[in-house]
Structures are given as structure tokens and as C-alpha cells.
C-alpha positions in Angstrom: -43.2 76.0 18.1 -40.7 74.0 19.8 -37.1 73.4 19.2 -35.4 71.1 16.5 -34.1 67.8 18.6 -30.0 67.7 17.6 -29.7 64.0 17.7 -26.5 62.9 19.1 -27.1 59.3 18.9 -27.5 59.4 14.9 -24.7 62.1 14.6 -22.8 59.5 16.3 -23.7 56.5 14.5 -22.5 58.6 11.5 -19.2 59.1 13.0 -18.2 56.1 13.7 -19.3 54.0 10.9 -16.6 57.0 8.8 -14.0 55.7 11.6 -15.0 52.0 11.0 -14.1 52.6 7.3 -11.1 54.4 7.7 -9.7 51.6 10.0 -11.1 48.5 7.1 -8.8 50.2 4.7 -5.7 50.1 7.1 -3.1 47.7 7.0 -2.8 47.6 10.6 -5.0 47.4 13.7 -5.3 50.7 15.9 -4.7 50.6 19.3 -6.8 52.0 22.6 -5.2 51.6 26.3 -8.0 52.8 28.6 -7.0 53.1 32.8 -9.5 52.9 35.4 -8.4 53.6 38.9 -11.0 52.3 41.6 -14.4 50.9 41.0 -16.7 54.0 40.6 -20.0 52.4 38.8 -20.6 55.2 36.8 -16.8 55.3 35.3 -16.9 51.2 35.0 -20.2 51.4 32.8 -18.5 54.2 30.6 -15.3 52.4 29.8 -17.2 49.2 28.9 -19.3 51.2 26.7 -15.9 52.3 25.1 -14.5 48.9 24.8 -17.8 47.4 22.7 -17.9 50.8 20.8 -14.2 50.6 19.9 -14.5 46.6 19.2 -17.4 47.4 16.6 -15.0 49.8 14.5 -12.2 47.9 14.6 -10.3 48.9 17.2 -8.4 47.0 19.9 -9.2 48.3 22.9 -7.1 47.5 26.1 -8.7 48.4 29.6 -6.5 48.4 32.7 -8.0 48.5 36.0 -6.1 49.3 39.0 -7.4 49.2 42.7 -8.4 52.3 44.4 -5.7 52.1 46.6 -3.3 52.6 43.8 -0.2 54.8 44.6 0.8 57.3 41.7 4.2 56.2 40.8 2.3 53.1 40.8 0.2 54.9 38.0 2.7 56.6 36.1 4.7 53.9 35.8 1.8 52.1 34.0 1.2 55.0 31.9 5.1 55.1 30.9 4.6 51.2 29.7 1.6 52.2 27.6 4.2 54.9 26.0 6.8 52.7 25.3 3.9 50.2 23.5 3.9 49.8 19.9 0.9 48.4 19.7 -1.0 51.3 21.7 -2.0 54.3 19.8 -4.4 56.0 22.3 -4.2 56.5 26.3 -6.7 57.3 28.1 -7.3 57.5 31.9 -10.6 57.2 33.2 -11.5 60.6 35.7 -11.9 61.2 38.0 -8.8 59.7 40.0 -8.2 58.7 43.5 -7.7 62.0 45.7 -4.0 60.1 45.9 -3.1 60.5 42.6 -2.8 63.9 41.0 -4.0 64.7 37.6 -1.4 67.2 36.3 1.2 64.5 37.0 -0.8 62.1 35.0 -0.9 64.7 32.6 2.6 65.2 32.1 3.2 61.5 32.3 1.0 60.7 28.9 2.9 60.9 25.3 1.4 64.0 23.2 1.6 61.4 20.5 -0.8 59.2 22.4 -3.2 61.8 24.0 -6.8 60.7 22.5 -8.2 62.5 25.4 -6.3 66.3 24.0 -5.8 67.0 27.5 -1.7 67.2 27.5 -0.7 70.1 28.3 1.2 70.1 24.2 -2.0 69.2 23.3 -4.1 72.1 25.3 -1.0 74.6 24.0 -1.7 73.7 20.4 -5.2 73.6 20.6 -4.9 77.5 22.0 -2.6 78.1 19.4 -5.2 77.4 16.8 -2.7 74.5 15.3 -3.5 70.8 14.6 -3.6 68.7 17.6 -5.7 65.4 19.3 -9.0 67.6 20.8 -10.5 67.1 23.9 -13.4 64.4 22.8 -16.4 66.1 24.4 -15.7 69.4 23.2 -14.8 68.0 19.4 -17.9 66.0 19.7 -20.3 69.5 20.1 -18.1 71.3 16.9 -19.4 67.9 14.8 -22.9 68.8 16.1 -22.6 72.3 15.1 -20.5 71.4 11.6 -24.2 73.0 9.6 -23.7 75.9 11.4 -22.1 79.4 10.8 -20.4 79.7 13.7 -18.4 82.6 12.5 -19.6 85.9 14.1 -21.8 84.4 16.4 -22.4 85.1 20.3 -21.1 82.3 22.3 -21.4 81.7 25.7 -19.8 78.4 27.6 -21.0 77.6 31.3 -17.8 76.4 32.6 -14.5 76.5 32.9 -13.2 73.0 33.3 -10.0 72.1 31.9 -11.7 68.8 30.0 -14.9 70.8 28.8 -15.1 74.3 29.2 -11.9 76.1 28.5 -11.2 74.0 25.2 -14.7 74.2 24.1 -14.2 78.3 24.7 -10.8 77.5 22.8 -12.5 75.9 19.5 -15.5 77.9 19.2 -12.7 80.9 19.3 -11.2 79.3 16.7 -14.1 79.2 14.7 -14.6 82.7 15.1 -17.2 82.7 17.4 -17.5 85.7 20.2 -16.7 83.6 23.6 -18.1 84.5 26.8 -17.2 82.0 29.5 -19.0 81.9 32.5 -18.7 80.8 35.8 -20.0 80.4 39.2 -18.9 84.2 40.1 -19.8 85.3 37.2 -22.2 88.4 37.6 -26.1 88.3 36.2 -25.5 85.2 34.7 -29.2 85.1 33.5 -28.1 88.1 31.4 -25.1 87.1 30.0 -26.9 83.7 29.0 -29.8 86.1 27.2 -27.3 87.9 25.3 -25.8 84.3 23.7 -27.0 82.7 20.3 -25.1 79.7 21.1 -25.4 78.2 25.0 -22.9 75.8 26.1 -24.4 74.1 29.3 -21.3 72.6 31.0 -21.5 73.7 34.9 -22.8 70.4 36.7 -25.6 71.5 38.3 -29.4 69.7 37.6 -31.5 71.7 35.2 -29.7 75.2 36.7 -29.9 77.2 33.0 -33.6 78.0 32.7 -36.0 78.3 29.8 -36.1 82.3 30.9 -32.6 82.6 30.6 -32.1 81.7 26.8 -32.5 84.0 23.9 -35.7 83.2 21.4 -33.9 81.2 18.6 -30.5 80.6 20.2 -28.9 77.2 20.0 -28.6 75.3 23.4 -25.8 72.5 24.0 -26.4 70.9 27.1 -23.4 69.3 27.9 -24.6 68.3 31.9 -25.2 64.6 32.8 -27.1 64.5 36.6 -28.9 61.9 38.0 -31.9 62.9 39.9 -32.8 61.0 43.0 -35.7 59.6 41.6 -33.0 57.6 38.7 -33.8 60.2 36.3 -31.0 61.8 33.7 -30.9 65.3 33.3 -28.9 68.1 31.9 -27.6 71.4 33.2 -30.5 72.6 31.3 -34.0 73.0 32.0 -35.1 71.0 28.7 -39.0 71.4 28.8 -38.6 75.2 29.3 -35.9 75.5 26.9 -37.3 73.2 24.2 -40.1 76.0 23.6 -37.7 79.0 23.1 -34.2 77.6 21.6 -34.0 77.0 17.7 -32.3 73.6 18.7 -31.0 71.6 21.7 -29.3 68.7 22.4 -31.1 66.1 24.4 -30.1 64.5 27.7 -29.7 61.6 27.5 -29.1 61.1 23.6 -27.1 64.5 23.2 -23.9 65.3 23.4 -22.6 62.2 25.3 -23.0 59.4 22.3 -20.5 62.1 20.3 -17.8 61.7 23.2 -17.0 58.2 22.7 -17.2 58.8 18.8 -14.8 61.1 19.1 -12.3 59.4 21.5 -12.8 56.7 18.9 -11.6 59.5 15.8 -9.1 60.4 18.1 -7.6 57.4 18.1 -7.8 56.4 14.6 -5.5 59.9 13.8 -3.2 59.4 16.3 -2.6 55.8 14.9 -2.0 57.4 11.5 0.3 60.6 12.2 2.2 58.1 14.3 2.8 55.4 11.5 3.6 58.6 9.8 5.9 60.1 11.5 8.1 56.7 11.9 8.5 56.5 7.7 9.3 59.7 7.3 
């Protein structure tokens, strides 16, 4: 027996065809701001794939690119414009950042109001609190693939500790009442703490590191590593052909957990649009 394929791509679609609605029905036109500092390949191919996704549901998207050389108040000040924009809903700034440019100041500098990426510190403060807030995309993207799931009760362990994967996926999967184990680099046996797990979160950054050995028979793997091998191919954090033949279900990489991410940013922006709009009549 090998393990059911959770399809990221189609869970996707799903999304954001709902988003596309939502915005058809609006009498208004949501919109994204999306920053790119420097020319990293990697980050300009995501951000285009943003801009055609948002396009198709309805979405203006906005992308800014800024040279690599670009001083933070240089940055911020940008960011403050995008604030002050009516006609921008969203802000997002494309990581990772020059090594001039600091990301807590960026941070700070971004309207809660505006934070599609839920990375804010309001937004990590209500997120903690259990209250309603925008949700780190990534992470909200793997509780939409586990939405069939009774998450309550259930062993959780997340590789990572990263502030835009790790602790908020530790944070909603707490708040589904889930049993959270974060682990880490210095974390001790982790082989053993990954056994004990129904649910593996696979968000470390290392090529294939979490072994078929090291899952429990019938847990549910979410593989939230993207690597590229030097022979071109994409991997996960996981080691999917070991893994395959001992979870209950896994994400794929590609086809996993990424498609949900820009799904999400897109939901994201689409509520924060709203609550805005909201907020102003009331």
C-alpha cells in the first residue's frame, strides 16, 4: 500500500476559483502591492506567478521592483506609500531581503490592515492569541489541506521554527487542538520525536533529510521543503519514495503545499479588502 497523493494543485484550483467569485460579486476591485528587492531568479519567477494568479481572480496586482542596492529608508518609505494607498489592500514584500535591509523594520513598517503575508507582529500576536487575524499564507495553505481532518487530539510535530512557517504553523495547529511538538536543529533524537507524530510538518530546508524510517505507519506527512538538487531536480525536506510507502497521505513536491501559498495570499487579500471597506462605514 502506498500513501494517498494530497493534491495541492486541485486543492488550489478550488480555492481560488471561491476567491474569483467572491471578488465577481464585489463592487470594487481588490488590491495587491507586491515588493521585490534585487533580482534573485527564484523570487522573480514566484512574484510573476503571483501577478498572473492574482490577474485571473480578479485582482489588481501591483509589483514593485527595487534594485539590490536599495537602502532601507529607501524601502520603508515605499512601504509607508503603499499604506497611505487606497487603492492597495494587500502588501507584500518578497523574502528574502538584501543583508542591508532588516526584516523586523520592514515588519513594523507594514499596516496590520494590509498584512496579506500575517507576518506583522499584530498579526503574529493575534494569531497566538487564537483571535481573527490575516494568517501566514503557507501555513493557512496546509490547515486548508488538512480541513477533512480531525485535527483535534492529534500528535503534531513541525520541523522548524521559522517565523514565516514554523512557529505559526505550531500556532494554528495549537489552535486546532492539536498536541505540538516543534522541532529543531538541536533538538535531541529527532528520528524519535518524528516516530511519535501522526501529523509531520516537514519545514527545516534541508534535501530529503526526514526519512521513510523516521515516520509513524499511517501518519500524515506535510512536506513543506522546496530544494533544488544539482541535477535541476525539486525535492522536499522529505524522503518521498520512502515515505510514500509508510504515511497514510503526503503532500507532493512539487504540486504540494506550494500551489496553496499563492491561493492563500490571494484569500488574504480578498479579506483584507473587505474588513477594510468595513471598517471605513462603520
Amino acid at each position: 500500500m502506498t500513501a494517498r497523493i494530497i493534491d495541492g494543485k486541485a486543492a488550489a484550483a478550488i480555492l481560488r476559483a471561491h476567491v474569483a467569485e467572491i471578488v465577481s460579486g464585489l463592487d470594487f476591485r481588490p488590491g495587491l502591492a507586491v515588493v521585490l528587492v534585487g533580482d534573485d531568479p527564484a523570487s522573480r519567477v514566484y512574484v510573476r506567478s503571483k501577478d498572473r494568479a492574482a490577474a485571473q481572480a480578479g485582482i489588481m496586482a501591483r509589483t514593485i521592483y527595487l534594485p539590490v542596492d536599495t537602502t532601507e529608508a529607501t524601502l520603508l518609505a515605499q512601504i509607508a506609500a503603499l499604506n497611505a494607498d487606497p487603492e492597495i489592500d494587500g502588501i507584500l514584500v518578497q523574502m528574502p531581503l538584501p543583508a542591508q535591509i532588516r526584516l523586523d523594520a520592514v515588519l513594523d513598517a507594514i499596516d496590520p490592515a494590509k498584512d496579506v503575508d500575517g507576518l506583522t507582529p499584530v498579526s503574529t500576536g493575534l494569531l497566538l492569541a487564537g483571535r481573527a487575524s490575516l494568517q501566514p499564507c503557507t501555513p493557512r495553505g496546509v490547515m486548508h489541506l488538512l480541513a477533512s481532518m480531525e485535527l483535534s487530539g492529534m500528535r503534531a510535530i513541525v520541523l522548524g521554527r521559522s517565523v514565516l512557517v514554523g512557529k505559526p504553523m505550531a500556532a494554528l495547529l495549537t489552535n486546532a487542538h492539536a498536541t505540538v511538538t516543534i522541532a529543531h536543529s538541536r533538538t535531541r533524537d529527532l528520528a524519535g520525536e518524528c516516530r511519535r507524530a501522526d501529523l509531520v510538518v516537514a519545514a527545516i530546508g534541508r534535501p530529503e533529510m526526514i526519512r521513510g524510517a523516521w515516520i509513524k505507519r499511517d501518519a500524515v506527512v506535510i512536506d513543506v521543503g522546496i530544494n533544488r538538487l544539482g541535477d535541476g531536480r525539486l525535492v522536499g525536506d522529505v524522503d518521498y519514495a520512502e515515505a510514500v510507502l509508510i504515511a497514510e497521505a503526503i503532500t507532493p513536491v512539487p504540486g504540494g503545499v506550494g500551489p496553496m501559498t499563492i491561493a492563500c495570499l490571494l484569500e488574504n487579500t480578498v479579506t483584507a479588502a473587505i474588513a477594510r471597506r468595513q471598517l471605513a462605514a462603520a
